[in-house]
C-alpha positions in Angstrom: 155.1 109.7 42.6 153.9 112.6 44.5 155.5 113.9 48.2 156.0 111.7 50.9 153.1 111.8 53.9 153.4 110.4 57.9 150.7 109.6 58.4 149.7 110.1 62.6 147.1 108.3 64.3 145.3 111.7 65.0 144.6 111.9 61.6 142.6 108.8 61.3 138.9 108.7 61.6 138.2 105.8 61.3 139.4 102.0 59.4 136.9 99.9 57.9 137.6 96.4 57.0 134.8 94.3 55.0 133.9 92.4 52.4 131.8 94.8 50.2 128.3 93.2 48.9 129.1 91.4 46.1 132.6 90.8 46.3 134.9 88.0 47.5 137.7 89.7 49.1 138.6 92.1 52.0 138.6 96.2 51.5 140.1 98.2 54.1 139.2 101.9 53.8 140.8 104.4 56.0 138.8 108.1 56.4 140.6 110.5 58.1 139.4 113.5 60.0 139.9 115.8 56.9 137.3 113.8 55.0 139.6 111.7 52.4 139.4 108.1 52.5 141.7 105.4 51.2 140.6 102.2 50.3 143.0 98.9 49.7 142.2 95.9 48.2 142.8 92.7 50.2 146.3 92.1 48.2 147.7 94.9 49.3 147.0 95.0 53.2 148.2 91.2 53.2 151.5 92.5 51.3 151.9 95.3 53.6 151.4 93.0 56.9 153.4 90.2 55.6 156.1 93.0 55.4 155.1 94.4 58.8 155.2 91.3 60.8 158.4 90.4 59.0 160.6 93.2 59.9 158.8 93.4 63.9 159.6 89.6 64.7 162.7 89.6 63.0 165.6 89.6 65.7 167.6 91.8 63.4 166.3 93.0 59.9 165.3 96.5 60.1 163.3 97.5 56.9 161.3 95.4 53.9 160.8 96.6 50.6 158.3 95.3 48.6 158.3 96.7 44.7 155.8 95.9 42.2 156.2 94.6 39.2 154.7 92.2 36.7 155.0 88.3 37.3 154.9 86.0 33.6 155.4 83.0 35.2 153.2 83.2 39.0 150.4 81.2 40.5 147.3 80.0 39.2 144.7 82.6 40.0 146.8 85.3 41.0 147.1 88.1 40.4 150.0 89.3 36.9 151.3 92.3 39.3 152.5 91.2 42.6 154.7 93.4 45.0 158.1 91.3 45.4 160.5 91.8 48.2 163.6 93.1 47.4 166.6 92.4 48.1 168.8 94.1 50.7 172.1 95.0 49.6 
C-alpha cells in the first residue's frame, strides 16, 4: 500500500453521489481542488458509514476496522469480497 493521506475538507471540490445511466447502484466520486477524483462503488461507502456511525454512536468503542477478504460461504447475491470487521483485541 502506498503512504498514508489526511485528507482536509479544503481539499475537496466537490462529492457526487448518483446512480450512473445504466447502472443499479450508488457511485460517489469525490474531485478535489487538485483535479483528481475518486470514485467508490456503493459497497464501499455503505461499509465505510456502517463503520462511521458505529464508532460515533457508540458510548465507548473508539475505532472500527474493517479488512477485506474473501467470503466462500456469504449471501445470495453478494458480493465474494466483503470488508469484515475485525476484532478488537
Amino acid at each position: 500500500m502506498g503512504a498514508e493521506r489526511n485528507i482536509s475538507n479544503e481539499e475537496v471540490a466537490e462529492i457526487k453521489v448518483e446512480i450512473p445511466e445504466g447502472h443499479y447502484h450508488l457511485r460517489t466520486t469525490i474531485k478535489f481542488v487538485d483535479g483528481t477524483s475518486l470514485t467508490f462503488q456503493e459497497a464501499t461507502v455503505a461499509n465505510l458509514v456502517r463503520a462511521f456511525i458505529d464508532v460515533k454512536t457508540h458510548p465507548t468503542k473508539t475505532r472500527a476496522t474493517l479488512k477485506g477478504r474473501p467470503v466462500s460461504a456469504g449471501k445470495k447475491g453478494y458480493a465474494k469480497w466483503q470488508l469484515i470487521e475485525e476484532e478488537e483485541a
